[in-house]
N, CA and C atoms as a LAMMPS dump frame, in Angstrom:
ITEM: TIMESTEP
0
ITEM: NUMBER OF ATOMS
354
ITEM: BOX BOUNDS ff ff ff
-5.0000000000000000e+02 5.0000000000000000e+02
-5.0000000000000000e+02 5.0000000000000000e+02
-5.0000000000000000e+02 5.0000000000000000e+02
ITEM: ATOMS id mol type element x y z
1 1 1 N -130.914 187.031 -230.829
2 1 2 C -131.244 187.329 -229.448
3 1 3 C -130.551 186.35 -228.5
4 2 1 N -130.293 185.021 -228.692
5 2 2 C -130.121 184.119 -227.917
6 2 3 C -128.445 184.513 -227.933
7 3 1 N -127.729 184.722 -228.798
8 3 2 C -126.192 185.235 -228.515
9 3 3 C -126.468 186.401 -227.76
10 4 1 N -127.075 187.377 -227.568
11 4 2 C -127.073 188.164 -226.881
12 4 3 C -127.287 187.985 -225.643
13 5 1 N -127.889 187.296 -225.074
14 5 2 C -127.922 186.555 -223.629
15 5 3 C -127.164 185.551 -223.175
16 6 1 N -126.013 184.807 -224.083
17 6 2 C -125.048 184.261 -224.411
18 6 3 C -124.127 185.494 -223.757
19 7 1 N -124.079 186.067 -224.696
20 7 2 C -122.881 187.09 -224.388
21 7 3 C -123.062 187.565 -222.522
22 8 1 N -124.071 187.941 -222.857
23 8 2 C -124.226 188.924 -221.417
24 8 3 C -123.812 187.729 -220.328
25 9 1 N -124.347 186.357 -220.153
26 9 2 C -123.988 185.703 -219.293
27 9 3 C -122.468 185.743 -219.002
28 10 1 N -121.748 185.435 -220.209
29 10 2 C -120.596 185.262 -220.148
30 10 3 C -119.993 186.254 -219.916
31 11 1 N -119.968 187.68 -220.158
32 11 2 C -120.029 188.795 -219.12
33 11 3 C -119.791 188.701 -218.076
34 12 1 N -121.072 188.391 -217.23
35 12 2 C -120.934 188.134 -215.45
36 12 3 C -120.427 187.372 -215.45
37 13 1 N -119.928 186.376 -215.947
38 13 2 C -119.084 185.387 -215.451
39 13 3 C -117.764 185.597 -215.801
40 14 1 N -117.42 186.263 -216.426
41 14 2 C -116.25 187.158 -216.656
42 14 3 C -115.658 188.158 -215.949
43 15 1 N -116.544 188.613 -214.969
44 15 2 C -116.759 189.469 -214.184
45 15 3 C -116.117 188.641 -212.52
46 16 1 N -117.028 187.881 -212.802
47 16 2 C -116.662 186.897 -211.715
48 16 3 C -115.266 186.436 -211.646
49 17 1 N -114.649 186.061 -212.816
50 17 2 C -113.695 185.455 -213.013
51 17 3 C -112.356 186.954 -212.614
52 18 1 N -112.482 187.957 -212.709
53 18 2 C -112.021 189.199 -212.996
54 18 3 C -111.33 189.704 -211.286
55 19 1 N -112.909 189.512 -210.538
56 19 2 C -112.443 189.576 -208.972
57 19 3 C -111.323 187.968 -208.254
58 20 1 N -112.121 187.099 -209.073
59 20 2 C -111.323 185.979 -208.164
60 20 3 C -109.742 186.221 -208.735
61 21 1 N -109.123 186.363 -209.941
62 21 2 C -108.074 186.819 -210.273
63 21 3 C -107.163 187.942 -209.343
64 22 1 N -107.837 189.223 -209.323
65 22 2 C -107.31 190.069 -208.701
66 22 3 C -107.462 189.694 -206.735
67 23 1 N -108.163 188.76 -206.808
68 23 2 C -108.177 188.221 -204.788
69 23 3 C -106.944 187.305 -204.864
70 24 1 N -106.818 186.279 -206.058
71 24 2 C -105.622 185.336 -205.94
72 24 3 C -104.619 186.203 -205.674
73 25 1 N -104.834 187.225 -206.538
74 25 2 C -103.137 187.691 -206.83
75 25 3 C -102.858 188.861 -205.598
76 26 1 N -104.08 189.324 -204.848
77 26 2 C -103.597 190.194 -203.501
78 26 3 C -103.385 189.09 -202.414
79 27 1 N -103.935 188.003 -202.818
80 27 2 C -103.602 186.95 -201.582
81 27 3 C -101.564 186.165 -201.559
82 28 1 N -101.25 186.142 -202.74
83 28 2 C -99.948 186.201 -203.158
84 28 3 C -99.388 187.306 -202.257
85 29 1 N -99.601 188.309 -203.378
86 29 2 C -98.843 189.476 -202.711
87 29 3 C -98.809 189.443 -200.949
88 30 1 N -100.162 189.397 -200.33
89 30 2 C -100.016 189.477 -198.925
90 30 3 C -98.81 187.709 -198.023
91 31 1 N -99.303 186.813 -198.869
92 31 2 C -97.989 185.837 -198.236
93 31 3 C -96.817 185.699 -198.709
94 32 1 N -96.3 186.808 -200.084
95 32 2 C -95.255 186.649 -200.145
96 32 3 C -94.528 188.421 -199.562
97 33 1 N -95.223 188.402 -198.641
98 33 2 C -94.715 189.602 -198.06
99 33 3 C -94.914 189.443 -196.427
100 34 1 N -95.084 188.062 -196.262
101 34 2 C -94.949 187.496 -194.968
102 34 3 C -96.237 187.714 -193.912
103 35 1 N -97.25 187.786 -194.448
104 35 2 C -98.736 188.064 -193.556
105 35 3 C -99.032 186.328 -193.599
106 36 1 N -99.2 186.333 -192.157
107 36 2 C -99.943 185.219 -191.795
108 36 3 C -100.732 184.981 -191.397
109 37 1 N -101.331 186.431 -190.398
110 37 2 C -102.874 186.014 -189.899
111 37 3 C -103.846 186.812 -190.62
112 38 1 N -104.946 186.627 -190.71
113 38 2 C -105.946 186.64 -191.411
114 38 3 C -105.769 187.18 -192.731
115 39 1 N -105.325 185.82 -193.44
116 39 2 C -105.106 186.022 -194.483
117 39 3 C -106.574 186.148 -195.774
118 40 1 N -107.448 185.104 -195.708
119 40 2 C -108.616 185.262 -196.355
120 40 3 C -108.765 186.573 -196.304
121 41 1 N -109.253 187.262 -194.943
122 41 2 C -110.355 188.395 -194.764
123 41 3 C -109.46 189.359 -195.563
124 42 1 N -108.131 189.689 -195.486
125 42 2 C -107.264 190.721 -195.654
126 42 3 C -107.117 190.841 -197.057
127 43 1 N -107.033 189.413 -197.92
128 43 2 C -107.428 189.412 -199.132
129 43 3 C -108.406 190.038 -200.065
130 44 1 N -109.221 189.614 -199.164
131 44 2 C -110.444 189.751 -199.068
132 44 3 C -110.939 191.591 -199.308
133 45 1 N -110.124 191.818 -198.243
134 45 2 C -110.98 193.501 -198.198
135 45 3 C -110.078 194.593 -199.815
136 46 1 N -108.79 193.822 -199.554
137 46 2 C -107.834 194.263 -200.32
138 46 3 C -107.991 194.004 -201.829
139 47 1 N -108.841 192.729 -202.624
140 47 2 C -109.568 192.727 -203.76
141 47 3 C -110.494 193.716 -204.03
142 48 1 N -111.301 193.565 -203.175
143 48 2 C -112.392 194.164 -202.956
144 48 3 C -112.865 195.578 -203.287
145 49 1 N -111.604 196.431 -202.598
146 49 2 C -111.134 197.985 -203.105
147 49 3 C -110.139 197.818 -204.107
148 50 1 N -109.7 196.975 -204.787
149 50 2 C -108.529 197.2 -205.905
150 50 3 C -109.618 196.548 -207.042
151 51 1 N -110.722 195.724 -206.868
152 51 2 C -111.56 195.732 -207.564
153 51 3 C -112.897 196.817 -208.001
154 52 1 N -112.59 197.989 -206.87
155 52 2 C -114.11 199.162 -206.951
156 52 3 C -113.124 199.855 -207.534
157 53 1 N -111.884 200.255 -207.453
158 53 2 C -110.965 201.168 -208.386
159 53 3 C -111.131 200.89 -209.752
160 54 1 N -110.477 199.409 -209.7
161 54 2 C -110.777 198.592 -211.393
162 54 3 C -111.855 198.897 -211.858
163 55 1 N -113.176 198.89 -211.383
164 55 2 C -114.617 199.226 -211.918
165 55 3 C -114.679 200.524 -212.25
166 56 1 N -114.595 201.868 -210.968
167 56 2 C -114.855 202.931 -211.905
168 56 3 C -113.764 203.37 -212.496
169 57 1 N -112.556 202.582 -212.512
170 57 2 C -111.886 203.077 -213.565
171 57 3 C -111.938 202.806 -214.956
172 58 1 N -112.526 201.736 -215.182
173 58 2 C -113.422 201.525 -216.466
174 58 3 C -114.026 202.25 -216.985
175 59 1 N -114.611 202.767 -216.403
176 59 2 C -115.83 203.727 -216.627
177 59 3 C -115.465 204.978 -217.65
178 60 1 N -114.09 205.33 -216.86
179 60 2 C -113.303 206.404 -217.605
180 60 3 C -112.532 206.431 -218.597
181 61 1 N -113.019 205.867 -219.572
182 61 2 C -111.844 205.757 -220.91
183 61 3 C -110.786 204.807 -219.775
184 62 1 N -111.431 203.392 -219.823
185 62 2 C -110.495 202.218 -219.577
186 62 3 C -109.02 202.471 -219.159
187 63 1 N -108.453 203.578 -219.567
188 63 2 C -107.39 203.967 -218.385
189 63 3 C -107.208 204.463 -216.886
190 64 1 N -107.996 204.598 -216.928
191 64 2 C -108.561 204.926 -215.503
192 64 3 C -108.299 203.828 -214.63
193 65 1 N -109.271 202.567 -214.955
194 65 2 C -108.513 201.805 -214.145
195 65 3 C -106.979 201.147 -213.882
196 66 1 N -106.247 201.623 -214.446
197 66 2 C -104.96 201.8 -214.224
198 66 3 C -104.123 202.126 -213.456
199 67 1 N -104.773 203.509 -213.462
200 67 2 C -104.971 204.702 -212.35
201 67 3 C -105.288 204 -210.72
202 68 1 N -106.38 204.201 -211.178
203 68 2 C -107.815 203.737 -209.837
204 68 3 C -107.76 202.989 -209.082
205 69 1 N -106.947 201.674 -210.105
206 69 2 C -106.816 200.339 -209.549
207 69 3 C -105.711 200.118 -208.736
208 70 1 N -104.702 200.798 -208.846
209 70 2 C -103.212 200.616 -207.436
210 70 3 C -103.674 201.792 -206.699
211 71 1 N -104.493 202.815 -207.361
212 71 2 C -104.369 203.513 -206.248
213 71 3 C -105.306 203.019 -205.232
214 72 1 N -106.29 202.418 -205.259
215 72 2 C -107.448 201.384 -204.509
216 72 3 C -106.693 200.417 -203.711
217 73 1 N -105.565 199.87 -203.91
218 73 2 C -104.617 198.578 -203.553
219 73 3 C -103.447 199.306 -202.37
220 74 1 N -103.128 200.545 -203.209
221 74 2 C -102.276 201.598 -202.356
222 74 3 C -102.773 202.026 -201.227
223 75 1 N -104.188 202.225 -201.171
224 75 2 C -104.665 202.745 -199.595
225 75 3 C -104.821 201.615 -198.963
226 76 1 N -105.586 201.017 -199.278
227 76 2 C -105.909 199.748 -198.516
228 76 3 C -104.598 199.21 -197.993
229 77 1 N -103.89 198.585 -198.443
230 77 2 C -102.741 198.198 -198.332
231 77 3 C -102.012 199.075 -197.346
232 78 1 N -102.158 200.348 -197.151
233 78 2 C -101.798 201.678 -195.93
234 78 3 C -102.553 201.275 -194.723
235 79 1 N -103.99 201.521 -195.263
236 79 2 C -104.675 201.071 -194.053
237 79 3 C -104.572 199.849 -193.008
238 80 1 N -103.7 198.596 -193.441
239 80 2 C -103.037 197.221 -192.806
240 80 3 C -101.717 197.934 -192.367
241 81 1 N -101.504 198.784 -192.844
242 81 2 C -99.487 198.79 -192.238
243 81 3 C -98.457 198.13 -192.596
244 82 1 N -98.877 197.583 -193.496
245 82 2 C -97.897 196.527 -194.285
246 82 3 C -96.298 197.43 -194.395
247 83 1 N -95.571 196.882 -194.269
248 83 2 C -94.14 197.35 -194.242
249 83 3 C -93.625 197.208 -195.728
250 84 1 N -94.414 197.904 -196.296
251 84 2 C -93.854 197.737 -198.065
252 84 3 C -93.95 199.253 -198.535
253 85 1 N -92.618 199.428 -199.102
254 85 2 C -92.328 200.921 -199.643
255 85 3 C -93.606 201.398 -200.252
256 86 1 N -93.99 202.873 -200.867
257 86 2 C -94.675 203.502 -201.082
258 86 3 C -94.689 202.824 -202.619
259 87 1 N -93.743 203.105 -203.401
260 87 2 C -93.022 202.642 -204.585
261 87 3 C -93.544 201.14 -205.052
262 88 1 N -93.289 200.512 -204.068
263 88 2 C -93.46 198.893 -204.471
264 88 3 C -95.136 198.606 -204.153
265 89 1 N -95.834 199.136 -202.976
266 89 2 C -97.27 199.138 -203.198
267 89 3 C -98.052 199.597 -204.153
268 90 1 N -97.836 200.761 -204.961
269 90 2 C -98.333 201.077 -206.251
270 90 3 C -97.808 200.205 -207.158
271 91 1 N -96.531 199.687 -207.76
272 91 2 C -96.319 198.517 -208.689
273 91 3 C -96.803 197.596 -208.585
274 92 1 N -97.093 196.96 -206.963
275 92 2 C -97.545 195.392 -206.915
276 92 3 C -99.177 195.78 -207.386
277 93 1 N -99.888 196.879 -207.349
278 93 2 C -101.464 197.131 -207.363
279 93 3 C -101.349 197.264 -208.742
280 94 1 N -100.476 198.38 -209.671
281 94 2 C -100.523 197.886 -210.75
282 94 3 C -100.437 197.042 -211.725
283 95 1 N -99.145 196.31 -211.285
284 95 2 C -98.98 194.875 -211.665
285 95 3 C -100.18 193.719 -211.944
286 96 1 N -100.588 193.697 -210.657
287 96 2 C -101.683 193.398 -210.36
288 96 3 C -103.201 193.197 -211.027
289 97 1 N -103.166 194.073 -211.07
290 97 2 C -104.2 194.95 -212.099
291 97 3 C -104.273 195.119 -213.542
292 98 1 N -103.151 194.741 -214.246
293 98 2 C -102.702 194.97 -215.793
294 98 3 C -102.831 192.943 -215.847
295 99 1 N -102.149 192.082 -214.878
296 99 2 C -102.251 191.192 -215.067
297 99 3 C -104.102 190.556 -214.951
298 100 1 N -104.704 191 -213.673
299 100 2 C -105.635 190.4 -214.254
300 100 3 C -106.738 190.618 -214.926
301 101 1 N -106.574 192.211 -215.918
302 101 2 C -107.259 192.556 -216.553
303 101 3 C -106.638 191.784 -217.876
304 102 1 N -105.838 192.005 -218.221
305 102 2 C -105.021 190.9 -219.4
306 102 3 C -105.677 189.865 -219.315
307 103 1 N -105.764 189.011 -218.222
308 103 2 C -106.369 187.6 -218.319
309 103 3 C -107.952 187.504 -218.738
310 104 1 N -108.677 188.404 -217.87
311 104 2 C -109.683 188.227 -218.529
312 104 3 C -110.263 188.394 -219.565
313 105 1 N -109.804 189.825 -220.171
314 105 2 C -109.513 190.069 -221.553
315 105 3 C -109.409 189.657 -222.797
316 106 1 N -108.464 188.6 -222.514
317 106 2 C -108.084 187.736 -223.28
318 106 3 C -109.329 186.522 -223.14
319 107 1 N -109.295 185.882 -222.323
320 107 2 C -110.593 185.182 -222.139
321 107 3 C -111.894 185.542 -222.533
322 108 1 N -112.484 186.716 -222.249
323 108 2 C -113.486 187.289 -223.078
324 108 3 C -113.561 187.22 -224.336
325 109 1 N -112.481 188.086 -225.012
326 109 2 C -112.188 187.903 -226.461
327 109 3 C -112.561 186.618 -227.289
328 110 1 N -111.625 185.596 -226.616
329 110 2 C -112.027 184.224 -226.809
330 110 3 C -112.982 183.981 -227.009
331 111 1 N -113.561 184.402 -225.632
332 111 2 C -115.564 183.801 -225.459
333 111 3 C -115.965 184.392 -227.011
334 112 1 N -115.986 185.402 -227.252
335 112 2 C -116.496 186.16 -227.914
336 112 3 C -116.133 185.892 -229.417
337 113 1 N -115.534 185.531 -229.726
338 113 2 C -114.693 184.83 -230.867
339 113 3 C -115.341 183.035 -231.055
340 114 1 N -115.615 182.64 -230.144
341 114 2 C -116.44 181.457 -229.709
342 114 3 C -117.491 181.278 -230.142
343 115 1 N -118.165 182.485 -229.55
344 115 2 C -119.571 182.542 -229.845
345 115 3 C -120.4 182.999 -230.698
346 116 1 N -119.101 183.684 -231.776
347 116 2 C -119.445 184.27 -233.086
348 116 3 C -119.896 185.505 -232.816
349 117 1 N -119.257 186.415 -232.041
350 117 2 C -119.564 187.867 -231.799
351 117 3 C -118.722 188.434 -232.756
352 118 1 N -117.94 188.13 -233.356
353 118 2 C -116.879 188.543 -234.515
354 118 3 C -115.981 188.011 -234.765
């Protein structure tokens, strides 16, 4: 029982770790594409929906968020006006998205390998 509440913690905190990943990496994307003012908030909103894509795209046979997840990054990213091709806003969301699902992934695994889940 006690690994099992083990696990689950490390879960949400995996979880946690999952959004701050995908905010670093839209906060990148937005200053290396030359945004300077409100950069937090813009980050901010732009995780936020490339992270509710990532979620129910989970949901769907884990490819989904694949899917879900640039296309979540793709509107949002419309909705600012950002001067970035159609083309390169879906790669940077996917990109995006493959990277910091990889990371956590991998980190989980770990945990989980750690903690004697298998």
């Amino acid at each position: 029982m006690f690994y099992r509440l083990i696990t689950i913690v490390g879960g949400l905190i995996f979880v946690i770790v999952l959004f701050a990943l995908i905010w670093f990496l839209c906060k990148q994307f937005l200053l290396r594409h030359g945004v300077k003012e409100q950069v937090p908030e813009r980050s901010t909103e732009l995780a936020t929906w490339t992270f509710a894509g990532v979620a129910v795209g989970l949901v769907f046979a884990v490819l989904g968020a694949f899917v879900l997840g640039p296309w979540a990054f793709y509107r949002t990213l419309r909705g600012h006006e950002m001067p970035v091709s159609d083309a390169a806003a879906i790669w940077w969301g996917f990109g995006i998205v493959a990277a910091s699902l990889g990371i956590t992934a991998a980190g989980f695994l770990g945990f989980l390998k750690l903690v004697g889940a298998f």
